[in-house]
TORPA-4810 file (N, C-alpha, C, O; in nm, 3 decimals):
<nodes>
NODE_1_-6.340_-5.764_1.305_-6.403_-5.657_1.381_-6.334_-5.637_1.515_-6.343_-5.534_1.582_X
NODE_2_-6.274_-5.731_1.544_-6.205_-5.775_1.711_-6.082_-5.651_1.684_-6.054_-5.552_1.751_X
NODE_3_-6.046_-5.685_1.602_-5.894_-5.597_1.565_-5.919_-5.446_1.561_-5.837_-5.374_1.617_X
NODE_4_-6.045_-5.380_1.487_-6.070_-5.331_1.459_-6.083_-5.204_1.606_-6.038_-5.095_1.640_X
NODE_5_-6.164_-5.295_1.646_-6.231_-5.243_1.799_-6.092_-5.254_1.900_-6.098_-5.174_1.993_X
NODE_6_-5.998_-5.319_1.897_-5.875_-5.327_1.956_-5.799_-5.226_1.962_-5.723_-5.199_2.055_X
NODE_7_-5.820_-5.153_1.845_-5.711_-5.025_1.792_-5.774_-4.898_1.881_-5.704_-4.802_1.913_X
NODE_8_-5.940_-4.915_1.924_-6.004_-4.818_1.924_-5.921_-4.764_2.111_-5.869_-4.839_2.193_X
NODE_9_-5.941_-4.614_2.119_-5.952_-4.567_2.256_-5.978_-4.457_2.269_-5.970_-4.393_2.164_X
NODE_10_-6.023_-4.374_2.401_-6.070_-4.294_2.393_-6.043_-4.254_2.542_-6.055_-4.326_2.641_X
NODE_11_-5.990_-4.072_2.534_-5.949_-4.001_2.681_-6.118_-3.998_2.752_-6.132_-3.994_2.874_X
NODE_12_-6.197_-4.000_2.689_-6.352_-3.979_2.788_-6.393_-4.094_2.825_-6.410_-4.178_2.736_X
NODE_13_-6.417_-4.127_2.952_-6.414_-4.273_2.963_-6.559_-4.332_2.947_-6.584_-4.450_2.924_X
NODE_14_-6.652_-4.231_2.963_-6.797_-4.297_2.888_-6.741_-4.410_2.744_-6.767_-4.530_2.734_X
NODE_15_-6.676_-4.341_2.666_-6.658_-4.378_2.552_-6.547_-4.475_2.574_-6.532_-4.535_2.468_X
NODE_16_-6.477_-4.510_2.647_-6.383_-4.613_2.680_-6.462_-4.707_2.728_-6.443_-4.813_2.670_X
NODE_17_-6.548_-4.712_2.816_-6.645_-4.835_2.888_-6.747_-4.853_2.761_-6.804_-4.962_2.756_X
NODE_18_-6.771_-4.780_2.682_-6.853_-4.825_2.537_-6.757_-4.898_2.436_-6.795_-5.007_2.395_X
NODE_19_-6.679_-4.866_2.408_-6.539_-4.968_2.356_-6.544_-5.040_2.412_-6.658_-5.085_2.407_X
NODE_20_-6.453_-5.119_2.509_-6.451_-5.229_2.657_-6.580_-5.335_2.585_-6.566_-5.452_2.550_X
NODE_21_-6.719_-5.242_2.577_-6.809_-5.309_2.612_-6.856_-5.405_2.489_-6.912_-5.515_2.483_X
NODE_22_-6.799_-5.297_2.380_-6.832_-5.370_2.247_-6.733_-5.438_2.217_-6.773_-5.501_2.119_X
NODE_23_-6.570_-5.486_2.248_-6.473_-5.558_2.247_-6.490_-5.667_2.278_-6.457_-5.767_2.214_X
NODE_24_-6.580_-5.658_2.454_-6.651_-5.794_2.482_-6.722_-5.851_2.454_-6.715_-5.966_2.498_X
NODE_25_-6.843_-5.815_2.363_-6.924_-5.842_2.321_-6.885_-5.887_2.209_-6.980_-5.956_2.174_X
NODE_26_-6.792_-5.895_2.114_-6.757_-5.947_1.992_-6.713_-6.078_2.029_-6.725_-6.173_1.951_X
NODE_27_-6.665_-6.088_2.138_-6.523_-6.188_2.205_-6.665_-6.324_2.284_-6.632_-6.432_2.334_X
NODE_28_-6.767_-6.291_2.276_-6.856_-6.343_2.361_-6.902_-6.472_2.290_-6.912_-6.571_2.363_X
NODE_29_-6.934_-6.488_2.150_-6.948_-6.602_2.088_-6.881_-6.715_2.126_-6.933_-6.820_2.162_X
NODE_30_-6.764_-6.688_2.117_-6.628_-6.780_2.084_-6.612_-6.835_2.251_-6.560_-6.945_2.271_X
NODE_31_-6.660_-6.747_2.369_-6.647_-6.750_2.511_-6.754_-6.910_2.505_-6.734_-7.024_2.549_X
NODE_32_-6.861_-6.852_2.433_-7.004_-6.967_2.474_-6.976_-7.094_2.413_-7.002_-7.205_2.461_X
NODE_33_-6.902_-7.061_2.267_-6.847_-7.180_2.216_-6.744_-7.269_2.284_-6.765_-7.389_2.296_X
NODE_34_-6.648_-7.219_2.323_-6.546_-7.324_2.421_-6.592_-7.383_2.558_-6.557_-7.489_2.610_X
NODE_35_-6.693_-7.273_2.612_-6.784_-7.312_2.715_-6.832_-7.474_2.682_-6.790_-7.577_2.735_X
NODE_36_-6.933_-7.457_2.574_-7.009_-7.547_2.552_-6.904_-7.680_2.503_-6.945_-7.785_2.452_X
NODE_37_-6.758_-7.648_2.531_-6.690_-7.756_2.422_-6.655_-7.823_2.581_-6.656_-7.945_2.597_X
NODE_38_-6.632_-7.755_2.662_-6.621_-7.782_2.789_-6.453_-7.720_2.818_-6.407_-7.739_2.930_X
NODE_39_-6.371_-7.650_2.718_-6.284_-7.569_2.725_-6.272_-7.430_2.841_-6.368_-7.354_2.839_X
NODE_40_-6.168_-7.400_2.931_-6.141_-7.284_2.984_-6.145_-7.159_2.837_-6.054_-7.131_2.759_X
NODE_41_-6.295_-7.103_2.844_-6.315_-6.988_2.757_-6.217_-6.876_2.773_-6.222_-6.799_2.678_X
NODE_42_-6.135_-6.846_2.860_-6.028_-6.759_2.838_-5.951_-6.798_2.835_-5.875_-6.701_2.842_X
NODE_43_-5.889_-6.886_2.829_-5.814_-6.952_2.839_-5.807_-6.962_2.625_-5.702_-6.935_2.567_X
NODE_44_-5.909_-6.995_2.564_-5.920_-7.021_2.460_-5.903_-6.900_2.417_-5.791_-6.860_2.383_X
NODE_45_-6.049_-6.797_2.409_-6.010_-6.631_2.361_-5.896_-6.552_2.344_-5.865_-6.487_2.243_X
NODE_46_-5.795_-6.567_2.518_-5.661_-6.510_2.482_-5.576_-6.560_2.370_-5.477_-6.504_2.323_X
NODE_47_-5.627_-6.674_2.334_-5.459_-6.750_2.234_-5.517_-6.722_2.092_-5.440_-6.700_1.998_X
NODE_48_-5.674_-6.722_2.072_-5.690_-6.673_1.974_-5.678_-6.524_1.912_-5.654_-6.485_1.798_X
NODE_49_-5.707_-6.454_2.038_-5.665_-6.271_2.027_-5.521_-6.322_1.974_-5.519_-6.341_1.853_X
NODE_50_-5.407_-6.346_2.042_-5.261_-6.324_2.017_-5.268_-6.393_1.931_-5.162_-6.377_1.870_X
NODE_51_-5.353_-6.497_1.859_-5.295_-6.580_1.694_-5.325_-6.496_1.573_-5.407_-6.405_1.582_X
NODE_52_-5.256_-6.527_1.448_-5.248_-6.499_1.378_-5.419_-6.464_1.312_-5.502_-6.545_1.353_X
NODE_53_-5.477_-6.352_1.212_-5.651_-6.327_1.234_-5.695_-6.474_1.197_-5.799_-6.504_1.255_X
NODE_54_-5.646_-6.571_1.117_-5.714_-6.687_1.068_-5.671_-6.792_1.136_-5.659_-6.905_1.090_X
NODE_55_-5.645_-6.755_1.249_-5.642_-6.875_1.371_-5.760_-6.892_1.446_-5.789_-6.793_1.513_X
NODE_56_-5.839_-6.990_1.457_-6.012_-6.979_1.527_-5.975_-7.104_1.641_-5.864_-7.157_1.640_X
NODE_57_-6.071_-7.142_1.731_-6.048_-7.288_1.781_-6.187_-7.336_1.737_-6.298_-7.284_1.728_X
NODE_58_-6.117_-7.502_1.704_-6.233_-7.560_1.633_-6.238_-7.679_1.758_-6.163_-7.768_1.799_X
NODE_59_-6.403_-7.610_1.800_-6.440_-7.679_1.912_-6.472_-7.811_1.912_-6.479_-7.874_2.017_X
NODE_60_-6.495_-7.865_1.791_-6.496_-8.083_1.777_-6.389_-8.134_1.821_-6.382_-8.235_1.890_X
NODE_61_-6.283_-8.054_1.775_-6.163_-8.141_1.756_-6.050_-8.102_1.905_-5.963_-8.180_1.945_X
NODE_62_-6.089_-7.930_1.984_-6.058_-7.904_2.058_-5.923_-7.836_2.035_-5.861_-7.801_2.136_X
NODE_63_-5.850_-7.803_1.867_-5.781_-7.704_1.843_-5.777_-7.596_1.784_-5.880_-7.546_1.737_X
NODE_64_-5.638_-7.530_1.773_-5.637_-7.451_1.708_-5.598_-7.466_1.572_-5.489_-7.505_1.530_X
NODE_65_-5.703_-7.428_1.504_-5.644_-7.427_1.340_-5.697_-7.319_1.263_-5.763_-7.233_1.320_X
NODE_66_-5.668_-7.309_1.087_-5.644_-7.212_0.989_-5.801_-7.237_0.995_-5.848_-7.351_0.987_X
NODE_67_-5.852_-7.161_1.005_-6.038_-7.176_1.008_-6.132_-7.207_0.858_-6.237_-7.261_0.823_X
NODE_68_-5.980_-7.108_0.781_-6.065_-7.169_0.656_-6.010_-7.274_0.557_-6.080_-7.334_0.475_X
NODE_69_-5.837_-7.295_0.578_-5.800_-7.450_0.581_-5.868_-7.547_0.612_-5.863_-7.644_0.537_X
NODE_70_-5.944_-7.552_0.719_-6.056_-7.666_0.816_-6.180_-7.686_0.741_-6.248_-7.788_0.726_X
NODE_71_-6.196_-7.562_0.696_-6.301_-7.557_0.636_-6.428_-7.521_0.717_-6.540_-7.560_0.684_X
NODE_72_-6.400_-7.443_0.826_-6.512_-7.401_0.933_-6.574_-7.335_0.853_-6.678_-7.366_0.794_X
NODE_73_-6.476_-7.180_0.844_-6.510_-7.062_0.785_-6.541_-7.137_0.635_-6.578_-7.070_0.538_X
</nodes>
C-alpha cells in the first residue's frame, strides 16, 4: 500500500497534504514498532522504504530480513 500511495500526487495541495497524510499513516506501525524495539524509527522506516517490498525489520532480532523467509509475514 506504501508503494502504492508513493506513486500518488497531486497539483491541489488539499489533496497533496491528504496523500502526505495517508503515506504517514501507513509508515506509522513500523515507526511504533522500532520505537518499542528501542531502534531510531527513521532511521529504520527509511531503509525499509529504499529495500527491496519484502524487506521488513524484525524487531527481536533487530534486523533486516526477507519477512516471509523469517517467517514473520
Amino acid at each position: 500500500a506504501i508503494e502504492a500511495v508513493a506513486k500518488l500526487t497531486s497539483e491541489v495541495s488539499e489533496i497533496q497534504v491528504g496523500i502526505n497524510i495517508v503515506r504517514r499513516a501507513l509508515e506509522e506501525p513500523l515507526r511504533q514498532i522500532a520505537t518499542n524495539a528501542g531502534a531510531e524509527a527513521s532511521v529504520v522506516v527509511e531503509r525499509v522504504r529504499n529495500s527491496a517490498t519484502e524487506i521488513g525489520y524484525d524487531a527481536l532480532n533487530a534486523e533486516y530480513v526477507d519477512m516471509i523467509k523469517a517467517g514473520i509475514v
